[in-house]
C-alpha positions in Angstrom: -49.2 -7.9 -8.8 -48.4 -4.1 -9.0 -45.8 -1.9 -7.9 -45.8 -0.4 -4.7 -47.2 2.4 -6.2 -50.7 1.7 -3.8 -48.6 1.9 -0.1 -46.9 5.1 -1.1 -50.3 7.0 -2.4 -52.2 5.7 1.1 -48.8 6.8 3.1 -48.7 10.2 1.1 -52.5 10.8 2.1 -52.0 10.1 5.7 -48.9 12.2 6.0 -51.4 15.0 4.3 -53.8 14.7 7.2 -51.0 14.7 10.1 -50.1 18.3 8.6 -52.5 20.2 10.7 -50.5 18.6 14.1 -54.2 17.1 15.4 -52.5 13.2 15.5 -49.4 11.7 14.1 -49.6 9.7 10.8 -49.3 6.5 13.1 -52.2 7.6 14.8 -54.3 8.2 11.5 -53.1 4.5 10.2 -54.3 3.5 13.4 -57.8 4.9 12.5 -58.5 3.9 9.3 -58.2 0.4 10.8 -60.7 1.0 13.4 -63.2 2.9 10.4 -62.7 -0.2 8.0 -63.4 -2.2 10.9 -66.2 -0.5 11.9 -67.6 -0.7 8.4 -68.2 -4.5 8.7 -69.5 -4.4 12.4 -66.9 -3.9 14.9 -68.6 -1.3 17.4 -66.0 1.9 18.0 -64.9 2.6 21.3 -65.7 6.2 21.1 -67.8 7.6 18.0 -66.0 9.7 15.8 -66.2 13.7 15.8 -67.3 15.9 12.8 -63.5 16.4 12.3 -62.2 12.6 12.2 -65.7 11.5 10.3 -65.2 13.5 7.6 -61.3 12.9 7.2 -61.6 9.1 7.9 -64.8 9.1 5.1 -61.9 10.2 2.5 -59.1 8.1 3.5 -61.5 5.3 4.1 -62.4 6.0 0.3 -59.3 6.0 -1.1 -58.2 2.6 0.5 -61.4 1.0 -1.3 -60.2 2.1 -4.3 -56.9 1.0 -3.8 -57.9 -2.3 -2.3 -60.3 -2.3 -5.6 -57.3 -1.5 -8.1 -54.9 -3.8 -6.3 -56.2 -7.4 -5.5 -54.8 -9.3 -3.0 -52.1 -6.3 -2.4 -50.8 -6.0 0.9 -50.9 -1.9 0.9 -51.1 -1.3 4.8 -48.1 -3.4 5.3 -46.1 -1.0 2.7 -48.0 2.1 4.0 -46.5 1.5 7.6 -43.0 0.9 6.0 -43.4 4.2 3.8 -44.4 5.5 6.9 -41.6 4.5 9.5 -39.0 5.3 7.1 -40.5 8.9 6.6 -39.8 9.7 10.4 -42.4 7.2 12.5 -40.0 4.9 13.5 -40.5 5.7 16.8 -44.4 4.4 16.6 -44.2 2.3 14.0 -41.1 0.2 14.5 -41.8 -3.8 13.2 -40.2 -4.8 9.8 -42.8 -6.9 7.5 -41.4 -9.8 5.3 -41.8 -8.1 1.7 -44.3 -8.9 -0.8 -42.3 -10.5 -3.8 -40.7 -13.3 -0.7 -44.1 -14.2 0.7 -45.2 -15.1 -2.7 -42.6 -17.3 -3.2 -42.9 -18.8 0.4 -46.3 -19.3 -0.6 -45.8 -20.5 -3.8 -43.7 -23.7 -2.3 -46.1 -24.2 0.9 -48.7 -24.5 -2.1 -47.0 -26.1 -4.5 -48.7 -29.3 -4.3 -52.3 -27.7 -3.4 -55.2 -29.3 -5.4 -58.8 -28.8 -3.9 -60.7 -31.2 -5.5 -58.7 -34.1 -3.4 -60.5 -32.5 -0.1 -63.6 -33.3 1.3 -65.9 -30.8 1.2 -67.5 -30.6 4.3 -64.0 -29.1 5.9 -62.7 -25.9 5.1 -59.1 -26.5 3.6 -57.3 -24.0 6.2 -54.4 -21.8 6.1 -53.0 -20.3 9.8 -50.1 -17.9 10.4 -49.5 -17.7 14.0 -47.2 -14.1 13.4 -49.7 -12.6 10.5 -47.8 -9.4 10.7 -49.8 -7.2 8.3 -51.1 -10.5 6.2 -48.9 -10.4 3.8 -48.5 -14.3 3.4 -52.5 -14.9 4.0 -53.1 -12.2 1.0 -50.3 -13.8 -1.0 -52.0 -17.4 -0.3 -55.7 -15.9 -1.1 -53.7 -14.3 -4.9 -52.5 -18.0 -5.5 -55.7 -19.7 -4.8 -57.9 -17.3 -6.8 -55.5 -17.3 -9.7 -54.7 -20.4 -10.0 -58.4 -22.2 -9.5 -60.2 -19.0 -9.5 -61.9 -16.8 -6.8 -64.6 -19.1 -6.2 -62.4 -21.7 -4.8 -61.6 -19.1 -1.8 -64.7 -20.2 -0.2 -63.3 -23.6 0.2 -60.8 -21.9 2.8 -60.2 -20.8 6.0 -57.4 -18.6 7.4 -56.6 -18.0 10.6 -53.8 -15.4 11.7 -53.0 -14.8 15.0 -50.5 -11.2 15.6 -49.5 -9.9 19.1 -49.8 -6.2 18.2 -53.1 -4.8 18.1 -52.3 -2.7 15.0 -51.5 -5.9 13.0 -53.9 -7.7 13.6 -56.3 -5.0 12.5 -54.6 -4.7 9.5 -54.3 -8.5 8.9 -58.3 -8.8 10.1 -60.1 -5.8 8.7 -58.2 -3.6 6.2 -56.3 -6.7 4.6 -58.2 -9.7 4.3 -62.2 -8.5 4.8 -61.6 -5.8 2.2 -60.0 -7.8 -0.3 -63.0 -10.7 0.2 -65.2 -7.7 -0.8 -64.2 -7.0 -3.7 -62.2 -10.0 -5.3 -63.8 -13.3 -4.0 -65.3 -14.1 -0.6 -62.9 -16.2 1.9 -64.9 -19.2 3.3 -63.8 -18.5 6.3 -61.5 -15.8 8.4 -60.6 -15.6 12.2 -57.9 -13.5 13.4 -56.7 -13.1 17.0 -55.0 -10.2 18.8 -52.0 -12.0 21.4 -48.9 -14.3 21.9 -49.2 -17.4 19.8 -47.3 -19.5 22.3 -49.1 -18.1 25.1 -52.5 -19.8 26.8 -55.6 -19.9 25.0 -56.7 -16.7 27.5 -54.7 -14.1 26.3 -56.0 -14.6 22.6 -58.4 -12.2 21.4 -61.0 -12.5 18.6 -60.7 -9.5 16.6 -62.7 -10.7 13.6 -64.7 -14.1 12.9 -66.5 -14.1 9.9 -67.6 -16.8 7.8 -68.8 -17.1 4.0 -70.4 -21.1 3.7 -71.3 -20.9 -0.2 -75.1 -23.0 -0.4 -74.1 -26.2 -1.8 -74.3 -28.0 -4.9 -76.8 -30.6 -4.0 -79.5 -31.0 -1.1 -77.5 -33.8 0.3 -74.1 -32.5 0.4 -72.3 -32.6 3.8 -71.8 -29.2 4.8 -68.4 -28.4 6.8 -68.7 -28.5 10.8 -69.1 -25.8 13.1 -67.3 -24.7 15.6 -66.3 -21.5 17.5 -63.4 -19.4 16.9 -61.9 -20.4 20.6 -62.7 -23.9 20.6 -59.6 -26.8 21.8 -59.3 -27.8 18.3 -58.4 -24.2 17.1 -56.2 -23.8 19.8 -54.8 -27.3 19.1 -54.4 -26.5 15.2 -52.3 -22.7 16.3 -49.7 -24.9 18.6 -48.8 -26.9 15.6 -48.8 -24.0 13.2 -46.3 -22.5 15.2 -44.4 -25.7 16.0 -44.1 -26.0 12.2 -43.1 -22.3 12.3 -40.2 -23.2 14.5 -38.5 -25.2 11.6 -38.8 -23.0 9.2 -42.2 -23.4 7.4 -44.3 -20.1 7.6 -47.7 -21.0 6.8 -49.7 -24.0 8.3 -51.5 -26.0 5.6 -54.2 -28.2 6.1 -57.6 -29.8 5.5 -58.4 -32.1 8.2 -59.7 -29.1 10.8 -63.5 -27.7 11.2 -64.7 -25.1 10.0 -66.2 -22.5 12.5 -69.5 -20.2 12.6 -69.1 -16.6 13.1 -69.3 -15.5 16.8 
């Protein structure tokens, strides 16, 4: 992976557009989540003006390319440190788990990983019940696709579940959809906005998309269906975060269903 070269030059170019004293920079990370994440479907809550269209059409451009440039990088998380160190603290005040540890935590969570022992017709999955910014589900997608190739992504589905709104935009949209984009399509991807220990009612599905390649022969079982807040999902986020609890960050698994977009 690269430096952290990509977080700075996004951070720089928000900082630029907070110069004029319209919104803060937190506010303008804020919405180039709610652009990207209205580029694959999510409906805006108010239409952009003339002024934020034609600002958020460059800054939305220049996180492509960065996204493009970088796979699996996680450059919003860095983009909100750059920015909270540069004076945002006050807005933007969470710490995110840096990029170099989360591939090593995902490097022993995986370390025994081999798809071809799972059965096909269930997604192999991979939940984080405290996503943060994604940084361990886009270190986990940049193992998978390097070590069995980007085509073995669609054999997974990952689930991350944040409390704060802003993360789990980043995690849902401007993380893992745009990185599916451009370097290998995710099987499947459901991310929640609320508390991970809390009831099933206070999670809310920010994004549920899903990628089922066609298979390889007529007859082959394809994974089963189920939505993004049926029991077993919620079932599947208790034990990710009882697993959490002693100390292992990412749930691994292959035994739960695979879901259809809602």
């Amino acid at each position: 992976m690269r430096t952290e070269a990509p977080a700075r030059d996004l951070s720089g170019e928000i900082e630029r557009l907070s110069r004029d004293g319209r919104h803060r920079p937190d506010e303008w990370l804020r919405f180039l989540i709610e652009d990207v994440l209205a580029g694959f479907g999510k409906r805006l809550a108010t239409p952009w003006s003339a002024y934020h269209h034609e600002r958020l059409f460059r800054l939305s451009g220049r996180y492509a390319r960065l996204v493009a440039e970088n796979p699996w990088r996680d450059i919003l998380g860095g983009a909100y440190m750059e920015l909270a160190s540069h004076g945002q603290k006050q807005w933007l005040g969470q710490f995110f788990t840096p990029q170099a540890v989360t591939t090593l935590m995902t490097e022993i969570s995986f370390h025994d990983l081999d798809p071809e022992r799972h059965p096909k017709d269930r997604f192999i999955t991979v939940l984080e019940p405290a996503a943060g910014a994604g940084a361990m589900m886009l270190a986990a997608a940049y193992l998978i696709a390097g070590r069995y190739g980007a085509d073995t992504l669609q054999r997974f589905s990952f689930t991350a579940v944040d409390l704060d709104s802003l993360c789990a935009g980043m995690t849902a949209a401007c993380q893992l959809l745009a990185n599916a984009t451009f370097h290998g399509a995710i099987g499947e991807l459901v991310v929640y906005r609320g508390n991970s220990l809390g009831p099933e009612s206070d999670l809310e599905v920010v994004i549920h998309r899903v990628a089922t390649p066609a298979p390889e022969r007529p007859d082959e079982p394809q994974p089963l269906l189920l939505p993004a807040l049926a029991p077993e999902r919620m079932a599947a986020i208790e034990a990710a975060v009882r697993m959490q609890s002693v100390g292992q960050q990412l749930s691994f698994d292959w035994a739960q269903p695979a879901a259809a977009e809602v």
